[in-house]
Structure formats: structure tokens, C-alpha cells
C-alpha positions in Angstrom: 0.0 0.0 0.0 1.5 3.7 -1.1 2.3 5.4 2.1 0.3 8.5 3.0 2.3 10.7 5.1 1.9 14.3 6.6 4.6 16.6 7.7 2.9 19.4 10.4 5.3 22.5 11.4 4.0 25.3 13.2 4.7 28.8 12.1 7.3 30.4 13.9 5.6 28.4 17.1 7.0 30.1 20.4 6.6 33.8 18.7 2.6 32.5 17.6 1.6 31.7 21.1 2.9 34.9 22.4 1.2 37.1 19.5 -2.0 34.8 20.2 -1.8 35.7 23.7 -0.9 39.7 22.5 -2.0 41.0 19.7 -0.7 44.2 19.6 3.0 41.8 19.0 1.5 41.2 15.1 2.8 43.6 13.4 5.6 44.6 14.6 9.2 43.1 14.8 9.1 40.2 17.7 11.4 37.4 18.7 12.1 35.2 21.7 15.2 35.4 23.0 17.9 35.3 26.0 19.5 38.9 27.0 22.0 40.2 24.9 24.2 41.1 28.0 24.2 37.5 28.5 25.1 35.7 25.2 21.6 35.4 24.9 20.4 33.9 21.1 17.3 34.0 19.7 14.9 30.7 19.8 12.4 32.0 17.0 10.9 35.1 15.7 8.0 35.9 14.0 7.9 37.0 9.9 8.1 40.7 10.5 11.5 39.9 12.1 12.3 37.7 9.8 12.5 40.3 6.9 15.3 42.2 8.8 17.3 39.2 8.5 16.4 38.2 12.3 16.5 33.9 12.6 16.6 31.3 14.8 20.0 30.6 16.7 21.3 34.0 16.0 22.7 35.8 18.7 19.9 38.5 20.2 22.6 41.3 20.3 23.3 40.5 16.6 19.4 40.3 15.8 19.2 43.7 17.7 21.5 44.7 15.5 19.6 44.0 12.4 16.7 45.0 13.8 17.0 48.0 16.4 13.4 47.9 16.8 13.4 44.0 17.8 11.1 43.2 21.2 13.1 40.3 22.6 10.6 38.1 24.7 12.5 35.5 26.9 9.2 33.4 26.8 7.1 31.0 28.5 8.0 27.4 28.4 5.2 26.0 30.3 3.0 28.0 27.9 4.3 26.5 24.7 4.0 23.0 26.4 0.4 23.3 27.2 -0.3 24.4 23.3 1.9 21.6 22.2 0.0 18.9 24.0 -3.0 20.6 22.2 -1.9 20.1 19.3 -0.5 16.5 19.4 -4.1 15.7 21.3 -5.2 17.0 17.7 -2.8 14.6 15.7 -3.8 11.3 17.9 -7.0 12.1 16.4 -6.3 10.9 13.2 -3.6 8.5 13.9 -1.5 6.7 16.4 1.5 7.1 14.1 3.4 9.9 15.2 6.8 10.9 15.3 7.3 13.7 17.2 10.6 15.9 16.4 10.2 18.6 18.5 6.8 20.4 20.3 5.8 22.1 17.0 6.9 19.4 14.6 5.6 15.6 13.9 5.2 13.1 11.1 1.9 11.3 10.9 1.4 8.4 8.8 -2.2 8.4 7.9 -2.0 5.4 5.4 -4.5 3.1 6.9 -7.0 5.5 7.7 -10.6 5.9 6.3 -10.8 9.1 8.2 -11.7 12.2 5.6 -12.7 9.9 3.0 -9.2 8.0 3.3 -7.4 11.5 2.1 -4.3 12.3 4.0 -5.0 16.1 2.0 -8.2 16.2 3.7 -7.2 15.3 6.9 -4.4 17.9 6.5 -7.0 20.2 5.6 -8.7 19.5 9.1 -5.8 19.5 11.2 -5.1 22.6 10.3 -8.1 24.0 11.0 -8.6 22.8 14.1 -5.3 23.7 15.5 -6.3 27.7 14.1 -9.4 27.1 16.1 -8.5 25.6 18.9 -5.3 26.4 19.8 -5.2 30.2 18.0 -2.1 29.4 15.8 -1.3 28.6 12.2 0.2 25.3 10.8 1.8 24.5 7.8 1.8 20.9 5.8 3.0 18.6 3.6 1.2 15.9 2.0 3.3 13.1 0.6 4.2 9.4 0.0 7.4 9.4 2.2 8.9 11.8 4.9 11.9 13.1 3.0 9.0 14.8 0.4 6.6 15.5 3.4 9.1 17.8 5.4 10.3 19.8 2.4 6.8 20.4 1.3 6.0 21.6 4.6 7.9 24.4 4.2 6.4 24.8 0.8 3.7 27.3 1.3 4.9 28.4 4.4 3.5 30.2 6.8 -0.4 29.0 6.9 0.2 26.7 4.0 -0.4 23.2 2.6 1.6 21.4 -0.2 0.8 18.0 -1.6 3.0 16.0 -4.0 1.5 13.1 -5.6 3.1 10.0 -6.6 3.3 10.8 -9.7 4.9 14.3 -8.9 7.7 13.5 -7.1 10.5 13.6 -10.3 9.4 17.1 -11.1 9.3 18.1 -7.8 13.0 16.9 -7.1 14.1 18.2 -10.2 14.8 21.9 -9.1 15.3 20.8 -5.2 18.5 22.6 -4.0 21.2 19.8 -2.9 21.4 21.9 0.3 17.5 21.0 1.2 18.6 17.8 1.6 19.1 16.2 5.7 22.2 15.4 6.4 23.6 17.9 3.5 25.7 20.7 5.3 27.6 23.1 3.9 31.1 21.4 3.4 28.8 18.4 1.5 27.1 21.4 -0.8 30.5 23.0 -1.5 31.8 19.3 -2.0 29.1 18.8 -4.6 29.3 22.3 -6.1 32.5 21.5 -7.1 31.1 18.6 -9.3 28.4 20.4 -10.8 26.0 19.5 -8.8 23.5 22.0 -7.2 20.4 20.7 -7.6 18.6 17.1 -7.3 18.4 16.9 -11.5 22.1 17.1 -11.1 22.4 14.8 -8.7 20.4 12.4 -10.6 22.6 12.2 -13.6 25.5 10.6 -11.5 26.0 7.0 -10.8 25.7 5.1 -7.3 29.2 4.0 -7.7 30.8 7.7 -8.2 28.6 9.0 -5.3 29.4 6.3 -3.0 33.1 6.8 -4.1 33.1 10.4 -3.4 31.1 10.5 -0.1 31.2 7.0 1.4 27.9 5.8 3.1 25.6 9.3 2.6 26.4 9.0 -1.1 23.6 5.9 -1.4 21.6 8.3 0.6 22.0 10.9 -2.0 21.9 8.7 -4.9 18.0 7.5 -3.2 16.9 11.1 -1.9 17.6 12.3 -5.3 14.9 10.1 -6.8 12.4 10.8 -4.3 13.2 7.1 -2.4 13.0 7.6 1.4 11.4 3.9 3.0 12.0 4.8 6.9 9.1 4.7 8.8 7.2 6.7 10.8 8.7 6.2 14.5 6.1 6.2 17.2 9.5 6.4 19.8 12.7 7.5 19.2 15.8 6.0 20.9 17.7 8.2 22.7 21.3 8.4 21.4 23.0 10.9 23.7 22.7 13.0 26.6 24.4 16.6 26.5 24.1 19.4 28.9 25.8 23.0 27.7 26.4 26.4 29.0 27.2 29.7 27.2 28.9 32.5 29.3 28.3 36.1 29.7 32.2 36.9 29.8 34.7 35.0 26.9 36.8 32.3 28.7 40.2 33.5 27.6 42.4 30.2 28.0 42.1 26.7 28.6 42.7 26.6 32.5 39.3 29.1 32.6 37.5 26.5 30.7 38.8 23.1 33.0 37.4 25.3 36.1 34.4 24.9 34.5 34.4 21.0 34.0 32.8 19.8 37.6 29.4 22.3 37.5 29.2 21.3 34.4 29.4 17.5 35.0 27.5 17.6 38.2 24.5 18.7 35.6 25.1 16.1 33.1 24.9 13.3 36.5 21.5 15.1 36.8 20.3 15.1 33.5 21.5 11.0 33.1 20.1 10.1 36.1 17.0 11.5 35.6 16.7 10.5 31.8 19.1 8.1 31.0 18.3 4.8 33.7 17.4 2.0 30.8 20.7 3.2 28.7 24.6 2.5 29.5 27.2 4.9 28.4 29.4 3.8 25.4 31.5 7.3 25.0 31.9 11.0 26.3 31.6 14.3 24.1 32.9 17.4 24.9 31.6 20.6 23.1 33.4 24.1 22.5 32.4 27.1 20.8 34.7 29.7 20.7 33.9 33.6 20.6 33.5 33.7 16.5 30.7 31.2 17.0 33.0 28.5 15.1 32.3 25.5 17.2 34.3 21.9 17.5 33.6 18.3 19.4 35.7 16.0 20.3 34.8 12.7 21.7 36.3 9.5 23.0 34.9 5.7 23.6 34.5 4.7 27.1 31.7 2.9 29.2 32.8 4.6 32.8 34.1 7.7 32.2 35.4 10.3 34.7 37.1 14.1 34.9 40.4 12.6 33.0 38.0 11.6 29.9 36.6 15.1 29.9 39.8 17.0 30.9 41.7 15.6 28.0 39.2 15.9 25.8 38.6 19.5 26.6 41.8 20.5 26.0 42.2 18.5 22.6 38.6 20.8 21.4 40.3 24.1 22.9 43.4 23.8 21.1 42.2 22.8 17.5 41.0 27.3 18.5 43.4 28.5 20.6 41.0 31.4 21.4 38.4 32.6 23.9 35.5 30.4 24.6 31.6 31.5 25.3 30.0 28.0 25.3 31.0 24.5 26.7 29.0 21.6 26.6 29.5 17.7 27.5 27.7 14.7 27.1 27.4 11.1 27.3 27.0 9.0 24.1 24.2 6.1 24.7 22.6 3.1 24.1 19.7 0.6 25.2 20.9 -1.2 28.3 21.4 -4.4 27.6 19.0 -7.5 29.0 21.2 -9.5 31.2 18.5 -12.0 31.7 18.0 -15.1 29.6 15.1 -15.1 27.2 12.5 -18.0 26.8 12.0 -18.3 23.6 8.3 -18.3 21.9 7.2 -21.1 19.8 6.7 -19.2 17.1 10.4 -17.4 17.5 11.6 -21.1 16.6 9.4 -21.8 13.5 
């Protein structure tokens, strides 16, 4: 049976809720955001914003820089929760199969359904509504036989939009795609594939699996399939958690390496809290440390190890701050994970053995 999938994406989500909530924040210039005196950045901002060149992970005191006239929100978590749950009470109406990605941002799979007269457009069509009416926000959609084409039409019609490709669409649709819109395409891959000529799917298209697996290992299969509109992963209704991070980003630079080891135990006191807390059916396989130096150019550097401790971290610390040799406004760490294994023996079904 041809998968029916949906992409939904709220518009600009955290920035909606608060204009909901104030109207008077419509028209003009809005964004929510941590203060500028504190390395605050900017967590989304609504279209006005947007056409002052204000985005999402920008610092605010840049953004206010754009856009003098900016009103920098710091926001209401527990707000944008409440309207999340809304809206995925919404979804579960129409399906079971969703993947959330984030609280304003899910994959159904609608395939089975004879909801809407067994039309994943129409239920689209619904969804949408509803989430205008009842939560007082805008969503934006894309209708399509896999997820790759669902998330990229999403942002088709964007905001308050829907987009549907067909089947039968999905060639022409590619054909003018911008290697860039493609996951997992950054931009050392784009400038990688620039240099061959390639800048859109089309291009991509007339190259063989063999040169692309040649030229970018692996991901060059998952080009060679994107390309052609082939995406078969399904719609997860849970997600394995791979890794556990905790980060900080400081109002003053951290001007050498000694300033940033100081800051190693506070920082892995948190990351205790945050795996105890989320992390009791997984078992560490490796530790990541994260640095981002005062240019915003950011490193990692990671090492594998099941019991790690303050040497792991140290070492790799100091490996990340030298590949910079320059002042420092954010460190993170993390644990890299995976499922705890079952030390029990299993009794195998009857039917496991037929």
C-alpha cells in the first residue's frame, strides 16, 4: 500500500503563542530570546522579524543589530507545552503514528486511515483548522508518500500553508530541489558537490551510485535515493535516545584553557542530573565534549568509554580548545548512549523457533 504521510510544522511556534496571547505583538518586529548582555540567542521570531534578517540561533545582540526595533521576549516554556499537547491531542485524532521531532513538529502516517474519506490532503485540511481554532495558531503541511518529500513540502507554502505532491509528482518536484534542502547535507557536502556540478537534485540524478558512494562513502547511497524521491524509513512512534548533553554559554569569553577546566565539575555535576534522571534504561558507550569559541566557530571532540570520569573530559577538553586557541563562550558535555542491555535469559516463543 503507497504510504500516506503528513509533515505538520508550526509557524514560527513560540513567537505565535505569544502574539495569540498579545495581539498588539503582530505587526511589529518580535522574537524570543535570552539577553543580549548575557550571550543570549534568539529561539524563533516571527515573519516581521524575519524580513530584517532576524533567525533562529542568532545571537539577540546581533538580531538587535539588524533590527533595532526588535522586542526580545524570553518566553514561557510552560505555555508553549500546554499548546503543544494541544496540538498533538489533535494529531492522535487521526492516527497513532506519530513521530514527534520537537513540540511544534511531527510526522503522521495516515496510510491506513478511512478518516476524511481515506485522504491524508483532507485530513491535512482538518488539522489545520482545528489547530487555528482551537489552539489560536497557524500550521503548515506537507502531503506526501514518504517523509523526505513531506518535510520539504511543509515548508512549501509556508506560513499558513499546505503542499501535496503526488506520486506521480515526485521527479518534477526533485528536479529543481537545491542539494542543500537535503538532511544530512551541510555546507562542506554542498561546496563538496558544487565543485562537481551538482547544485540541484536533476544534477544529482545524472551521477552514478558508484561515483557517489566513491566520493562520499555511506551518505552518497543516501543521496543517490533522496535524489529520486526514495526515502522507505518509517514513521517512528519512539525515538531512541542516542546521547545525553548538557551545555552552558557565558556572559564573559573564557580566555584560555585553565578558565574553561574550572568549569568541568558544574558542568558535569548537571550532566549526573540530566543522566540520572533520563538516561536509567541506557549505559554509556562514549563522552563528548563541546566548544564554541567567541567567533561562533564550534568543534567536538569525543572518545569511547563505558565509565568515564574528569580525566576523559579534561583531555578531551583541552584537545577541542586547542584545534582554536581562542576565547570560549560556550561548553557543553555529554554522554553518548545506548539501550541497556537485557542480562536475563530469554525464553523463547514457539513461534520465535518456526
Amino acid at each position: 500500500m503507497q504510504r500516506k504521510i503528513i509533515h505538520c510544522d508550526c509557524d514560527c511556534f513560540f513567537a505565535a503563542v505569544e502574539m495569540r496571547d498579545n495581539p498588539a505583538l503582530k505587526q511589529i518586529p518580535m522574537a524570543i530570546g535570552g539577553d543580549p548582555s548575557r550571550r543570549g540567542v534568539i529561539a524563533t521570531c516571527n515573519y516581521p522579524a524575519r524580513e530584517y534578517g532576524v533567525r533562529s540561533a542568532m545571537a539577540t545582540a546581533q538580531a538587535l543589530k539588524l533590527c533595532p526595533d526588535l522586542t526580545v521576549i524570553h518566553g514561557n516554556m510552560d505555555k508553549y507545552r500546554e499548546a503543544s499537547r494541544q496540538i498533538m491531542d489533535i494529531f492522535r485524532d487521526y492516527t497513532d503514528i506519530i513521530e514527534p521531532l520537537s513540540l511544534d513538529e511531527a510526522f503522521l502516517d495516515v496510510t491506513g486511515t478511512d478518516l476524511c474519506q481515506g485522504s491524508a490532503t483532507y485530513i491535512a485540511e482538518e488539522i489545520r483548522q482545528r489547530v487555528k481554532e482551537t489552539v489560536g495558531i497557524t500550521i503548515s503541511a506537507g502531503v506526501a508518500p514518504n517523509k523526505f518529500i513531506a518535510k520539504i513540502a511543509s515548508d512549501w507554502n509556508k506560513p499558513d500553508g499546505l503542499y501535496v505532491v503526488k506520486p506521480a509528482q515526485i521527479t518534477a518536484f526533485l528536479d529543481d530541489l537545491s542539494v542543500d534542502k537535503i538532511s544530512g547535507v551541510g555546507k562542506k557536502t554542498a561546496e563538496k558537490l558544487g565543485s562537481m556540478g551538482i547544485s540541484t537534485c536533476l544534477d544529482l540524478r545524472k551521477r552514478s551510485l558508484a561515483e557517489l558512494v566513491e566520493r562520499f562513502g555511506k551518505f552518497g547511497k543516501r543521496l543517490f535515493e533522496l535524489a529520486r524521491g526514495i526515502d522507505d524509513r518509517p514513521v517512528q512512534t519512539s525515538r531512541i535516545r542516542k546521547s545525553i548533553s548538557v551545555e552552558h554559554t557565558y556572559a564573559n569569553d573564557l580566555g584560555d584553557v585553565e578558565a574553561c577546566l574550572e568549569k568541568l565539575p558544574s558542568l558535569l555535576e548537571e550532566l549526573a542530573e540530566r543522566f540520572a534522571k533520563h538516561g536509567k534504561d541506557k549505559q554509556i558507550t562514549g563522552v563528548i565534549v563541546k566548544v564554541k569559541f567567541f567567533d561562533f566557530i564550534q568543534t567536538t571532540a569525543e572518545h569511547a568509554v563505558a565509565i568515564p570520569d574528569l580525566a576523559h573530559f579534561r583531555q578531551l577538553l583541552i584537545d577541542a580548545f586547542n584545534r582554536g586557541g581562542r576565547p570560549v563562550r560556550l561548553l557543553g558535555v555529554g554522554y553518548k548512549l545506548k539501550p541497556l542491555l537485557d542480562q536475563q535469559p530469554k525464553q523463547l516463543n514457539l513461534l520465535d523457533l518456526a
